[in-house]
N, C-alpha and C positions, 0 to 999 in steps of 0.2 A: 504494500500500500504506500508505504514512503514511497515510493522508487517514481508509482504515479502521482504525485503531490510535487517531486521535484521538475519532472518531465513536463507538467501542468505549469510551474512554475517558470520555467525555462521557454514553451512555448509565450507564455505572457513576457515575460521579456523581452524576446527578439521581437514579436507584436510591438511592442512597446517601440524597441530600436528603430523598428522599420518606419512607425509613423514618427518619430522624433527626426529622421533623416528625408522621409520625404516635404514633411513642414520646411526644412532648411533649402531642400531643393526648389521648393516652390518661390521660396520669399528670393533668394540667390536671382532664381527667371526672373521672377517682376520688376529688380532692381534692373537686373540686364534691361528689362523694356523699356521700363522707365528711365534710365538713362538714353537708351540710344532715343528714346521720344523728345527726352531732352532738346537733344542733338536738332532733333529735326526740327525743334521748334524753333533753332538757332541761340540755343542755351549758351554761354561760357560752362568750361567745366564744373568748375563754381554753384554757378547758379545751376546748372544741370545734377548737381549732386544732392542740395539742398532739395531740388523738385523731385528726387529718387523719393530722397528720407518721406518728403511728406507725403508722397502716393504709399507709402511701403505703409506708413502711421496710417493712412485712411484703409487701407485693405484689411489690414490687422486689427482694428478699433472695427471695422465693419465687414467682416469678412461673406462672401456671396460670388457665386456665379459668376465666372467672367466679371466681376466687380474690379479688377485691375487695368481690363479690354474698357469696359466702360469710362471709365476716368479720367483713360488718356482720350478716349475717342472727345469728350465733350472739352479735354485742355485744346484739343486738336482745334475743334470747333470755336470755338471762342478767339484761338488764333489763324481759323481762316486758312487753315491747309488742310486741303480735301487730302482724306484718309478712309478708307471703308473699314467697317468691321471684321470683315475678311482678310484686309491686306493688315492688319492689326493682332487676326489671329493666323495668319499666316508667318508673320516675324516671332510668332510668341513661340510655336511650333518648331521654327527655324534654332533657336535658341535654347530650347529645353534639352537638347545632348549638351551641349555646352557647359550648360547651368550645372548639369547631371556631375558632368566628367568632374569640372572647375569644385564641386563638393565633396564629392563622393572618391576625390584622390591625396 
């Protein structure tokens, strides 16, 4: 009976490891986004870093669905560079091995 209690034990753990590493992979992509959206919105670095941190705080504080896709799509909007939802989740897609490797080495 011990033997199943540790095994149980053990399963919950790596559970555990495994969503603690994908939360880091996830936040790692959005930074990625959100900087290169930065970028495109003609950020300095600076200032491009600053707007990571505060999309990365509102995703966190509000966490949802493509809630990171959405955020930039309306900074996008507001400054007037047409950007689709698709070409938005298409960079995100483009970037998650990246994100993947860049953590998980």
């Amino acid at each position: 009976m011990n033997s199943f209690n540790d095994r149980e034990r053990g399963f919950e753990a790596k559970y555990s490891f495994d969503l603690e590493q994908e939360f880091r992979v996830e936040t790692h992509l959005y930074k990625m986004l959100a900087n290169w959206a930065g970028q495109q919105m003609g950020m300095t670095p600076d200032e491009s870093q600053d707007y990571t941190n505060e999309i990365i705080g509102k995703v966190v504080a509000n966490p949802r669905e493509n809630g990171v896709v959405a955020l930039l799509l309306a900074d996008f909007g507001r400054k007037n560079i047409d950007i689709t939802v698709s070409a938005l989740n298409t960079k995100l897609e483009e970037l998650r091995p990246v994100a993947r490797a860049e953590v998980l080495t």
